[in-house]
C-alpha positions as a printed NumPy array, in Angstrom:
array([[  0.   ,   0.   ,   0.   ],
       [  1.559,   2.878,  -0.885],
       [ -1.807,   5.766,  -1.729],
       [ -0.962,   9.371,  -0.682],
       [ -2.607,   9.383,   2.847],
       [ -1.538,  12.678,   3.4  ],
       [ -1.344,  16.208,   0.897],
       [ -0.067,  19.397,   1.54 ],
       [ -0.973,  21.351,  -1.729],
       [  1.061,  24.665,  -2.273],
       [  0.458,  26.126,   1.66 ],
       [  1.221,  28.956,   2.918],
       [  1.297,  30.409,   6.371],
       [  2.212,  32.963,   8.574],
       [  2.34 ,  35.122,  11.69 ],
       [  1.382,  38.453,  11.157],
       [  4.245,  39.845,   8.624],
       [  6.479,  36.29 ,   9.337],
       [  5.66 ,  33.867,   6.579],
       [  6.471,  30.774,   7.368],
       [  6.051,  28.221,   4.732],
       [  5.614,  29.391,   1.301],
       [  4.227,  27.333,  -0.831],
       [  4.825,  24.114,   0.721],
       [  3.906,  20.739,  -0.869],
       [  4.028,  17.345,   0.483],
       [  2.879,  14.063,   0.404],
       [  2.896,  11.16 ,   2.896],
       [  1.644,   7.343,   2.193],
       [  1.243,   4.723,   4.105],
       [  3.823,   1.909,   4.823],
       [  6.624,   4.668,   4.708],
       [  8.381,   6.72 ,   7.121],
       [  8.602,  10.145,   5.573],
       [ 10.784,  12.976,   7.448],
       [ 11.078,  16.488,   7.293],
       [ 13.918,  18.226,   8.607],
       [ 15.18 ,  21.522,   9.021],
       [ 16.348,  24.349,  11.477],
       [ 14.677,  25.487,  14.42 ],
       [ 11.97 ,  27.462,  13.534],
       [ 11.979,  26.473,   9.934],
       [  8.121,  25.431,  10.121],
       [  8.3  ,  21.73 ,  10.256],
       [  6.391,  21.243,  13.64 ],
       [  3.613,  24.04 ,  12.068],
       [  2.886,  21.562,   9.407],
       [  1.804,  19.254,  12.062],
       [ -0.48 ,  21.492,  13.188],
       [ -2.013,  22.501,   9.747],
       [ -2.281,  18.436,   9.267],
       [ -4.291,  18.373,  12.565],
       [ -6.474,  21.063,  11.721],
       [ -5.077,  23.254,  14.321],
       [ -3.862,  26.084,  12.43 ],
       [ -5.252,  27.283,   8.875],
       [ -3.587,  27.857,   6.306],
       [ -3.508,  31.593,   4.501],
       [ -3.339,  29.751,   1.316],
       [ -3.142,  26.292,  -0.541],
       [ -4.833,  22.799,   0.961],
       [ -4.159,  20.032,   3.197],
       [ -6.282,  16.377,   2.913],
       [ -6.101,  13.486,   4.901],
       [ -7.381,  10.431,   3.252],
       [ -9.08 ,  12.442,   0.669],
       [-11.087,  15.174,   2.95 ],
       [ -9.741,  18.684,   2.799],
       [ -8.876,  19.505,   6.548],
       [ -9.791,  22.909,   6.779],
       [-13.677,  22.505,   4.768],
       [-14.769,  20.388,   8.246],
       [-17.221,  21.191,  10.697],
       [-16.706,  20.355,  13.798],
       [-17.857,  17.178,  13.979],
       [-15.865,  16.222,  10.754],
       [-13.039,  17.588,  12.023],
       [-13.103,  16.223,  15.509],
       [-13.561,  12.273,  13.838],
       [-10.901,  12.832,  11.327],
       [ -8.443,  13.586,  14.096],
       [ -9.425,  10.15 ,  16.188],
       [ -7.783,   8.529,  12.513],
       [ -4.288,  10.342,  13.664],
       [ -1.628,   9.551,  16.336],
       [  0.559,  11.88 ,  18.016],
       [  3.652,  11.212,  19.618],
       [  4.535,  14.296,  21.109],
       [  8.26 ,  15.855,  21.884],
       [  8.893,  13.973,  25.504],
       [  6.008,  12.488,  25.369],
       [  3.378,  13.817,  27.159],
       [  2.244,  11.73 ,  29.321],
       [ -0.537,  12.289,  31.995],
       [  1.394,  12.47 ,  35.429],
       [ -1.593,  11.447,  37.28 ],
       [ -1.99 ,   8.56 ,  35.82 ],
       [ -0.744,   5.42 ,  35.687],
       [  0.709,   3.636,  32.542],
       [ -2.291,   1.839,  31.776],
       [ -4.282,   4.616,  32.508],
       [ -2.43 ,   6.903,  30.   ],
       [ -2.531,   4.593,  27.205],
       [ -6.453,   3.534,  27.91 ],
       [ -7.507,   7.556,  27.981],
       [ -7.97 ,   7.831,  24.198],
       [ -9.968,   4.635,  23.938],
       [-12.502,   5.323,  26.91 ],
       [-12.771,   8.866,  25.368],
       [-13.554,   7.807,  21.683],
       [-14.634,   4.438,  21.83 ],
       [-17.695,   2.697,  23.332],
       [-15.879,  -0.7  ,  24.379],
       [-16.111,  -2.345,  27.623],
       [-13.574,  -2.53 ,  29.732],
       [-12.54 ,  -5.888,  29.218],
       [-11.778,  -5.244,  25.807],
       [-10.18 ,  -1.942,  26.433],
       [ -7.937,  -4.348,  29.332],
       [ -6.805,  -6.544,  26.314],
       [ -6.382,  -3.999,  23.98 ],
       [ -4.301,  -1.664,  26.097],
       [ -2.138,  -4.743,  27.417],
       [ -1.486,  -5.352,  23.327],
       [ -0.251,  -2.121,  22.638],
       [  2.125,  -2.204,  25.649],
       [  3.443,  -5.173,  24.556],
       [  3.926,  -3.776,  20.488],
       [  6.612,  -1.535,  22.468],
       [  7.923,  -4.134,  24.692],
       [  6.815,  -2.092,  28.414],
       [  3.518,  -5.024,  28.719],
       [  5.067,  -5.382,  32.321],
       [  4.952,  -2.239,  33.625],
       [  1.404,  -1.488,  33.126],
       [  0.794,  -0.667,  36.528],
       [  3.64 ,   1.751,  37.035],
       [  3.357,   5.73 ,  37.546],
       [  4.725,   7.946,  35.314],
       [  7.46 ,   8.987,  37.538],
       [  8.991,   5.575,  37.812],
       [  9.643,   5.517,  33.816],
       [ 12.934,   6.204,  32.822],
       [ 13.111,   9.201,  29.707],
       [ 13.036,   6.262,  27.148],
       [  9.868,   4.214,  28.963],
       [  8.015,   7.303,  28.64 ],
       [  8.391,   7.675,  25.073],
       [  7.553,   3.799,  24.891],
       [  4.349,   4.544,  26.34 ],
       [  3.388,   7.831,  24.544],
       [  3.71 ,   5.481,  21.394],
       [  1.801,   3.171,  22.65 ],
       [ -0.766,   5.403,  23.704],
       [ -0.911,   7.227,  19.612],
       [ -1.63 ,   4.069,  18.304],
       [ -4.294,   3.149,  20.534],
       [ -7.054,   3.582,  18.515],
       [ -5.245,   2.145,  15.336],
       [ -4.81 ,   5.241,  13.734],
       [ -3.452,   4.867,  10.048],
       [ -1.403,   7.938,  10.616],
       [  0.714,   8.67 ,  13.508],
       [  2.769,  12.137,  13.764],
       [  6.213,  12.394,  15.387],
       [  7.495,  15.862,  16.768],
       [ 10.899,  15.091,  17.681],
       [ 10.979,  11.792,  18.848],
       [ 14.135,  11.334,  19.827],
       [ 15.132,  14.431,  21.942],
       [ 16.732,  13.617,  24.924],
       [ 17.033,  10.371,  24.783],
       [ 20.162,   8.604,  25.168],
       [ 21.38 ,   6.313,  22.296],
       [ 20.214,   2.465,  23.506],
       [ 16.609,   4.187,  23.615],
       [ 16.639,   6.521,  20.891],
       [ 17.538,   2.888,  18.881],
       [ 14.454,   1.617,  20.353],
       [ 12.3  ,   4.251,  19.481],
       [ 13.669,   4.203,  15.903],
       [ 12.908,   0.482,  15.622],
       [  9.45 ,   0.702,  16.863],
       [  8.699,   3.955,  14.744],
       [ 10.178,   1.302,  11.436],
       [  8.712,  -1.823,  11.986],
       [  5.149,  -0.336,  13.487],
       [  4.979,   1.461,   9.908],
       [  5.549,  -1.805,   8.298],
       [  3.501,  -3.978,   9.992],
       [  0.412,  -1.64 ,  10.417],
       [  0.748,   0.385,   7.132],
       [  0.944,   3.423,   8.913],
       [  1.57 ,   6.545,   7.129],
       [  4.34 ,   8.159,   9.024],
       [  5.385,  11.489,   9.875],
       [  8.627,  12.363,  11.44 ],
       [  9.58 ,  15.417,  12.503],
       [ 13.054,  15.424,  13.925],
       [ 16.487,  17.21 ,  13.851],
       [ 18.27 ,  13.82 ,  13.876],
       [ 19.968,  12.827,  11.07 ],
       [ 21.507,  10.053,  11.776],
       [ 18.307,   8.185,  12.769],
       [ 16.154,   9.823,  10.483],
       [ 18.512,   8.701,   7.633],
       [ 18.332,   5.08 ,   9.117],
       [ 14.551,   4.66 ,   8.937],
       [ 12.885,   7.327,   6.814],
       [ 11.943,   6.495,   3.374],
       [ 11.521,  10.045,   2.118],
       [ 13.202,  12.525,   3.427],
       [ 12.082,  16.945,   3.29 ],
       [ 14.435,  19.501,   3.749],
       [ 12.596,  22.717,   4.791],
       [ 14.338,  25.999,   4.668],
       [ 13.184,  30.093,   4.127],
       [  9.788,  28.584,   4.586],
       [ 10.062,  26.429,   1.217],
       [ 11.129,  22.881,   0.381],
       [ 14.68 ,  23.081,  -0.695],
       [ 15.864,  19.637,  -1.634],
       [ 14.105,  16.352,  -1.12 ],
       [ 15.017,  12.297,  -1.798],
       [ 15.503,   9.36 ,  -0.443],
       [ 18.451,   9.095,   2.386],
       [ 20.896,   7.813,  -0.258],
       [ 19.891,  11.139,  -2.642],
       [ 20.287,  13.507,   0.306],
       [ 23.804,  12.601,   1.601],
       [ 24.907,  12.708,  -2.212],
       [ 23.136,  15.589,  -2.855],
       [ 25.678,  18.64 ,  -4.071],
       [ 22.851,  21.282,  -3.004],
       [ 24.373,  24.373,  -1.069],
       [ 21.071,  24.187,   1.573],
       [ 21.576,  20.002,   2.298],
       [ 25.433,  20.291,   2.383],
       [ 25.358,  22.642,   5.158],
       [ 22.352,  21.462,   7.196],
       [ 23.608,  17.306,   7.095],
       [ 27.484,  18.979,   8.048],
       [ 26.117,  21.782,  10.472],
       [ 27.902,  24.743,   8.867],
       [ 27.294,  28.302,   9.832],
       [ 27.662,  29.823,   6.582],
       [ 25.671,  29.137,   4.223],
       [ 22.673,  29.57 ,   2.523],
       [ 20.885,  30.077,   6.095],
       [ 22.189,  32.827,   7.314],
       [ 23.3  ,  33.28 ,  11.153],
       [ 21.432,  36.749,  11.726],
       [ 17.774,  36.928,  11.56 ],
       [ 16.549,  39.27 ,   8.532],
       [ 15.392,  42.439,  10.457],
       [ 12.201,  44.052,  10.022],
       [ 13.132,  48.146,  10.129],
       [  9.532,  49.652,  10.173],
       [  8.259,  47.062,  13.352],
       [ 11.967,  47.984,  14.716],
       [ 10.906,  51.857,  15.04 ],
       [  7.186,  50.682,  15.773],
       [  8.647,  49.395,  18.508],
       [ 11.045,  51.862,  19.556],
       [ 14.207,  49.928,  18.866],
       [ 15.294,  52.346,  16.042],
       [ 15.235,  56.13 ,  15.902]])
């Protein structure tokens, strides 16, 4: 299976006189791992949003399987999200609750099963990411890459067929940032997932991702497969994948004179 789960036609968005993406097109199937990658602040964790309906766009369109996001009611809207997963930067968790309890929420909040069934099902999940036997423990007692473990296991709860990833690998150190990579790859594979991976590692990112985005100056700069991108000769991917300062993102942040003086920062 390989449809286009996910489009992003030709967006753009902004803040006030900031544009952030410009034009922006992507696409993400299911049964791959697609990345997009870029510098802080680029926009990458805004297209998240604009995929979840949070944020509209000023321009352009976004679908998930087939419905344009941003024509919804609230209803719509609200049903189409319970068909995403999010596994949020440090996961997230709810500290009042247990491990079980966490990865049960979404089901007892959008489902009508019995508790039995929500028992087995949340037991299953636990087990997809290898932390079936600590169910019972509180959130404090997880290590940084337990957490995680269960923040995945709580996105795919409801069997979402796309799952979102904003930096899943920050802060974690390297025996569980492998784990997380290896359950973000073969969870794609074995569920058809369409998968979307936000993250400023490259080195993992390169390892699993099928597809990879470069975003930079609010447009897509360069794009490939992992193989294409660390032979690409392109000025933007050379100095992102070897972390140069000069290049063609500059160090100082383009300054806005007439906001400057609105704000009393220039005569």
């Amino acid at each position: 299976m390989n449809s286009e789960f996910v489009q992003v036609d030709q967006v753009r968005f902004g803040y006030r006189e900031r544009l952030v993406l410009d034009g922006v097109s992507l696409r993400f199937p299911r049964g791959r791992v697609t990345a997009v990658i870029g510098g802080s602040g680029s926009g990458k964790t805004t297209i998240l949003r604009l995929i979840g309906g949070q944020l509209r766009p000023l321009e352009g369109r976004v679908t998930v399987d087939g419905q344009d996001v941003h024509a919804l009611d609230r209803e719509a809207l609200y049903a189409l999200r319970r068909r995403m997963g999010m596994l949020y930067q440090f996961g997230a968790l709810f500290t009042d609750l247990s491990v079980f309890e966490n990865v049960a929420f979404p089901m007892r909040e959008h489902t009508e099963l019995d508790e039995s069934m929500i028992r087995d099902l949340v037991l299953l999940k636990l087990n997809a990411v290898g932390l079936r036997g600590v169910a019972h423990y509180r959130t404090a007692q997880l290590s940084g890459g337990m957490a995680r473990r269960v923040a995945l296991a709580r996105a795919i709860a409801l069997d979402a067929p796309l799952i979102m990833y904003d930096e899943p690998f920050a802060g974690l150190d390297p025996i569980s940032l492998m784990t997380i990579a290896h359950l973000i790859r073969s969870l794609t594979d074995s569920l058809q997932l369409a998968s979307v991976l936000i993250s400023h590692d490259i080195q993992y990112v390169f390892g699993i991702a099928d597809h990879v985005y470069l975003l930079a100056s609010g447009r897509i700069v360069a794009e490939g497969s992992p193989d294409q991108m660390r032979a690409s000769e392109d000025p933007n991917v050379r100095q992102f994948l070897e972390g140069d300062i000069d290049g063609p993102v500059a160090f100082h942040y383009a300054t806005n004179r007439s906001l400057e003086q609105e704000l009393g920062l220039r005569p």
